[in-house]
TORDODREN-395167 format. One line per 5 residues: their letters; for each residue z, y, x of N, C-alpha, C, CB. Coordinates in Angstrom, 1 decimal, always signed. Each point is the difference from the previous one (the first is absolute). Glycine has a CB too. Layout:
// TORDODREN-395167
A = Z Y X Z Y X Z Y X Z Y X; ...
END
This chain:
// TORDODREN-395167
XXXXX = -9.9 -12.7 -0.2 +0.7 +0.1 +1.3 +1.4 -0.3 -0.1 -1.7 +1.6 +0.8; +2.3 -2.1 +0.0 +1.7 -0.6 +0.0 +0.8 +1.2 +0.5 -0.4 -2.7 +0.8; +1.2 +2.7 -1.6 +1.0 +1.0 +0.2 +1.0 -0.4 +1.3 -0.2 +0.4 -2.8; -0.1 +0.7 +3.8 +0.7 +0.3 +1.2 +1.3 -0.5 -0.7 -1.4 +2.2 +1.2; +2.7 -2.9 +0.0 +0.6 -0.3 +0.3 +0.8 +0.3 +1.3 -1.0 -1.0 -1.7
XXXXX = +1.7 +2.2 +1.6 +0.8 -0.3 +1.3 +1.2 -1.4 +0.3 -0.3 +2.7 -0.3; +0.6 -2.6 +1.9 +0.9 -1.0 -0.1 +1.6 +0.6 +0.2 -1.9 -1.7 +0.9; +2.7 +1.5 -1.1 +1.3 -0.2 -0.6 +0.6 +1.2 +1.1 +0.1 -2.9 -1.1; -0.3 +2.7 +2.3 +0.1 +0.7 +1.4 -0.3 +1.8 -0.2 -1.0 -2.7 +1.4; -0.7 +2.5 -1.9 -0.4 +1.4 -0.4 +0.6 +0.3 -1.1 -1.9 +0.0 +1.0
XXXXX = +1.8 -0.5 -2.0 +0.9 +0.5 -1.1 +1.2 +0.3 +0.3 -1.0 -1.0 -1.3; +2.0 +0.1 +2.3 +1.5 +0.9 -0.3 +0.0 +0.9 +1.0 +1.5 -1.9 -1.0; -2.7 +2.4 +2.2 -0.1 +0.8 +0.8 -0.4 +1.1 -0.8 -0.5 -1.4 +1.8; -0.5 +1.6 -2.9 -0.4 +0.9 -0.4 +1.3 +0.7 -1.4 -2.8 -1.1 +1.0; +3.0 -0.1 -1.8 +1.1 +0.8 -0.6 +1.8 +0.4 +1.0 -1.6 -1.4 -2.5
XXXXX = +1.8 +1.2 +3.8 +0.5 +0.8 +0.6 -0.3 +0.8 +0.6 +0.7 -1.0 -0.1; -1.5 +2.0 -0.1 -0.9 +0.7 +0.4 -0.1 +1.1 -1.3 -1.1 -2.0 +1.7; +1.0 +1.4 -2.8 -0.2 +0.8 -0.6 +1.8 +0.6 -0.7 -3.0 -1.1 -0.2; +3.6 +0.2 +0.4 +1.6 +0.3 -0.7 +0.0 +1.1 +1.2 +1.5 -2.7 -1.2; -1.6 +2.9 +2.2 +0.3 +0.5 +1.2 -0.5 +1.6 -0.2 -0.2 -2.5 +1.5
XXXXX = -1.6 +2.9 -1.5 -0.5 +0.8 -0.9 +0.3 +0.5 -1.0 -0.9 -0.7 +0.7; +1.4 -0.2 -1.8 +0.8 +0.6 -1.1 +1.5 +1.2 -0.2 -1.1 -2.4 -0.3; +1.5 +1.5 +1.5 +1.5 +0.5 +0.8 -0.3 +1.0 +0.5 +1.1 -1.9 +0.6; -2.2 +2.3 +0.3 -0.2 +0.8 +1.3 -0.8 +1.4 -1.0 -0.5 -2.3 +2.5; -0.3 +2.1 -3.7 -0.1 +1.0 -0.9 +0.5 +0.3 -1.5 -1.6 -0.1 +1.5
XXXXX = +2.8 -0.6 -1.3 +0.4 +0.5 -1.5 -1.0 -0.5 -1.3 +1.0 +2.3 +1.4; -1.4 -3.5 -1.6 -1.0 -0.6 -0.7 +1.0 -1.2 -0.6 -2.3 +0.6 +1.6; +2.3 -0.9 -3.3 +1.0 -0.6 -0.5 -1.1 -1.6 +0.8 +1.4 +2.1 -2.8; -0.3 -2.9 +2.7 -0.6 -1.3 +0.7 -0.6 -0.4 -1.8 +2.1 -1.0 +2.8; -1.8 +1.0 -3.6 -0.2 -1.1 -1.1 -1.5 +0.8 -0.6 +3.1 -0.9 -0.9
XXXXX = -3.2 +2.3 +1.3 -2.1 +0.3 +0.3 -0.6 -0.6 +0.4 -0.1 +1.6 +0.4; +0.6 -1.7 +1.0 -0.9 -0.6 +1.1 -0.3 -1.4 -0.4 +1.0 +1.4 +2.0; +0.1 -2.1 -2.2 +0.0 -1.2 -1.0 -1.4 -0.4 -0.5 +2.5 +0.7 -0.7; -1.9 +0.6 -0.4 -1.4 -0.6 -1.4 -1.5 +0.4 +0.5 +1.8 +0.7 -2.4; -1.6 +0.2 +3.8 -1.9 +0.0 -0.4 +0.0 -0.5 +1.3 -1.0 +2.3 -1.6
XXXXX = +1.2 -2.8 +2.5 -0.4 -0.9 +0.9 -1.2 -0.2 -0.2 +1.9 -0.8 +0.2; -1.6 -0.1 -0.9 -1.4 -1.1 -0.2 -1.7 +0.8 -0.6 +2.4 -2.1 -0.7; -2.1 +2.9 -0.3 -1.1 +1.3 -0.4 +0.0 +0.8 +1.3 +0.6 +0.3 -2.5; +0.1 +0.2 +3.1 -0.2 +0.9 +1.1 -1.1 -0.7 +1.2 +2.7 +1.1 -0.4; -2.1 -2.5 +0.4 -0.7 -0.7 +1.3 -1.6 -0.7 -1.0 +3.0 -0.9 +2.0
XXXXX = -3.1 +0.8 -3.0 -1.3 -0.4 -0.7 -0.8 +1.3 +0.2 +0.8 -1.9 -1.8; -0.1 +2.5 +1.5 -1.2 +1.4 +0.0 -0.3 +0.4 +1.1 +0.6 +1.0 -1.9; +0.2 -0.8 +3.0 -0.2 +0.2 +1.5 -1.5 -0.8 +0.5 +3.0 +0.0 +0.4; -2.7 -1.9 -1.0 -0.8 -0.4 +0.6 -1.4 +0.0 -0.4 +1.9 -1.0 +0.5; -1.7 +1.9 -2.3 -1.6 -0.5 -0.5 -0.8 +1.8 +0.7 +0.6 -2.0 -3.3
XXXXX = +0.6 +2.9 +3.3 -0.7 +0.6 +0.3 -0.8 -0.1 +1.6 +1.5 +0.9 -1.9; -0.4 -1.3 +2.9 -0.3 -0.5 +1.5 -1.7 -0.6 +0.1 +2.9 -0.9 +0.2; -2.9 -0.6 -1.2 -0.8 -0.9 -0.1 -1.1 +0.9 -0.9 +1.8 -2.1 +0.3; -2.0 +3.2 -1.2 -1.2 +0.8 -0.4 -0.4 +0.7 +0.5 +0.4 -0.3 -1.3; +0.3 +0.9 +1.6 -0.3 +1.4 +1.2 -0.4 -0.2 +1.7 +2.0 +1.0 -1.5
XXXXX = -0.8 -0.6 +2.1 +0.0 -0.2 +1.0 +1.8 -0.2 +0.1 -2.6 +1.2 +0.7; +2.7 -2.3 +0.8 +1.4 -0.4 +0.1 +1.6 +1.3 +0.3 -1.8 -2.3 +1.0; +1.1 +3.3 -0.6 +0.8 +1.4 +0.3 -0.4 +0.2 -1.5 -0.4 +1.1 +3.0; -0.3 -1.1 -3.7 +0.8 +0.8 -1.6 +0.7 -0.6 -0.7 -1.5 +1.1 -0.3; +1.8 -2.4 +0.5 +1.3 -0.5 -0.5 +1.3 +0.6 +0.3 -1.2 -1.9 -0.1
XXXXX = +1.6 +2.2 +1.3 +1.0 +0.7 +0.4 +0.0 +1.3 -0.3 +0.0 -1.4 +1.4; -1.4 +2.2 -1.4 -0.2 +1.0 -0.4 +0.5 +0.5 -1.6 -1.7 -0.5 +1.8; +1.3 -0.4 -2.7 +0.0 -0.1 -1.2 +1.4 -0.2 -0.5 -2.3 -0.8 +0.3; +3.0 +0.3 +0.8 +1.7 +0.0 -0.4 +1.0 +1.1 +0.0 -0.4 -2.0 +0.8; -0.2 +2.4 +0.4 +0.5 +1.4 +0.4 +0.0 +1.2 -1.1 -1.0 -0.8 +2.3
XXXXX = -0.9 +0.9 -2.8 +0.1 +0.4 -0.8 +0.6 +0.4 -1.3 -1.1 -0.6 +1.3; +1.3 -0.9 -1.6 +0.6 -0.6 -1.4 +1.4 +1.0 +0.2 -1.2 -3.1 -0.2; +1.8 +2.7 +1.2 +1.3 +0.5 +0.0 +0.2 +1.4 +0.2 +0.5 -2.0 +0.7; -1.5 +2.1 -0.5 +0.1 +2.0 +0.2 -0.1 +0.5 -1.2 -1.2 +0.4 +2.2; +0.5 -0.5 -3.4 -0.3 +0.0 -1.3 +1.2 -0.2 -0.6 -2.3 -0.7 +0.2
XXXXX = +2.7 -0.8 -0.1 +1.3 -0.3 -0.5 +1.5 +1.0 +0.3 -1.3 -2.4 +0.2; +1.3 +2.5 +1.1 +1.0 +1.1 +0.3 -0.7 +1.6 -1.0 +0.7 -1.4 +3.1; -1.1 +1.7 -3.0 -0.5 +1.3 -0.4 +0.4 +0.1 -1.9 -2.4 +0.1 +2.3; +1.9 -0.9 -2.4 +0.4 -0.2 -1.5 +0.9 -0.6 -0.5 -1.7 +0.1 -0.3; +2.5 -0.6 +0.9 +1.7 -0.2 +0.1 +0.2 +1.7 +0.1 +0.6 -2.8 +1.5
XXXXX = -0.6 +3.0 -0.6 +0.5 +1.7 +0.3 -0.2 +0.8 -1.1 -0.6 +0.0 +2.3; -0.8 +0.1 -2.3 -0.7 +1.1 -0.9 +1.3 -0.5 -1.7 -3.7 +0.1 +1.5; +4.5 -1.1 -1.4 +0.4 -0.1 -1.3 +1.3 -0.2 -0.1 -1.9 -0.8 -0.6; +2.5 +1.2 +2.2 +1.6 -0.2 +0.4 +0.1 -1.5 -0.2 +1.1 +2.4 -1.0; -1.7 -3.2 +1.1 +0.6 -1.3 +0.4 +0.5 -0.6 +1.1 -1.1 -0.1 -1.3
XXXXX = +1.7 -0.9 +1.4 +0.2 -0.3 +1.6 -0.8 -0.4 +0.7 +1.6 -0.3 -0.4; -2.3 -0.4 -0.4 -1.1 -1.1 +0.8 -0.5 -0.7 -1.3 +1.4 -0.7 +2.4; -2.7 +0.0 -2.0 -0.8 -0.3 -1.0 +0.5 -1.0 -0.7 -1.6 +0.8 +1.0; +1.2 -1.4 -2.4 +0.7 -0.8 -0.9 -1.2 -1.1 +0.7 +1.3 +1.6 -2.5; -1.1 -3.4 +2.4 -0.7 -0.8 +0.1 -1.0 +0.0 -1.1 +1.7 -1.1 +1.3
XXXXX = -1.8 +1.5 -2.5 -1.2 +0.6 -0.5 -0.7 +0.9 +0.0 +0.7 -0.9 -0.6; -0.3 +1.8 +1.5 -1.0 +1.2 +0.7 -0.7 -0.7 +1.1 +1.7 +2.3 -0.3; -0.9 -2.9 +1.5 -0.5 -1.0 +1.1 -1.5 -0.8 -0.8 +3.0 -0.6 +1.2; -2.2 -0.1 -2.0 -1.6 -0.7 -0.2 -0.9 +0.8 -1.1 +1.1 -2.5 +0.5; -1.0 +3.3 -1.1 -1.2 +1.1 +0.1 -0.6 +0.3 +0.6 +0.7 +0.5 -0.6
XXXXX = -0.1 +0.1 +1.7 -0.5 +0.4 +0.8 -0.9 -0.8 +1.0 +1.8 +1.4 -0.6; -1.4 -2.5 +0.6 -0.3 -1.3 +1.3 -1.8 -0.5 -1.5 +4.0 -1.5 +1.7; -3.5 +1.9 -3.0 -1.5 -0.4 -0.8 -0.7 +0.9 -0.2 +0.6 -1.7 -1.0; -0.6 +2.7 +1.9 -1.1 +1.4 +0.0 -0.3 +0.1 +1.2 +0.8 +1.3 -1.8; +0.0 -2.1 +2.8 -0.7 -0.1 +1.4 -1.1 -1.5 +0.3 +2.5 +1.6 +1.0
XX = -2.2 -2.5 -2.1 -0.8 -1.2 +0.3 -1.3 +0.6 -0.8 +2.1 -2.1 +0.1; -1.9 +2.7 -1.5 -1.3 +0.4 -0.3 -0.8 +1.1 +0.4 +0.8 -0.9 -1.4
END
């Protein structure tokens, strides 16, 4: 199957959107950056296996886990290798 392609329009809609999010919760931009693209593959395999509400579901999740164990270890926020950990124990 061909790999989805947004057009240029949604892409610079969505990454202002997300610099904006980033800004609005204290989220370094150069995270959001690097897992983009893992965050939105796993969203979609999960969406596309499951059902379309547990992909959203499944993010939510992800990040509630991630926050907690940032905390539980005084960090600020999760490292981009916790993120995708975490994002390959929610795909499996």
């Amino acid at each position: 199957m061909p790999k989805h392609v947004d057009d240029p329009e949604t892409t610079r809609r969505t990454q202002a959107f997300t610099d904006l999010l980033c800004t609005e919760l204290g989220i370094h931009h150069a995270l959001a950056e690097a897992v983009t693209s893992p965050v939105l593959a796993t969203v979609g395999q999960v969406a596309h296996g499951s059902a379309r509400p547990a992909g959203a579901l499944s993010a939510f999740l992800a990040g509630v886990a991630l926050g907690r164990e940032a905390g539980a270890s005084g960090q600020e926020g999760p490292s981009e290798e916790q993120v995708r950990a975490t994002l390959t124990r929610v795909r499996e």
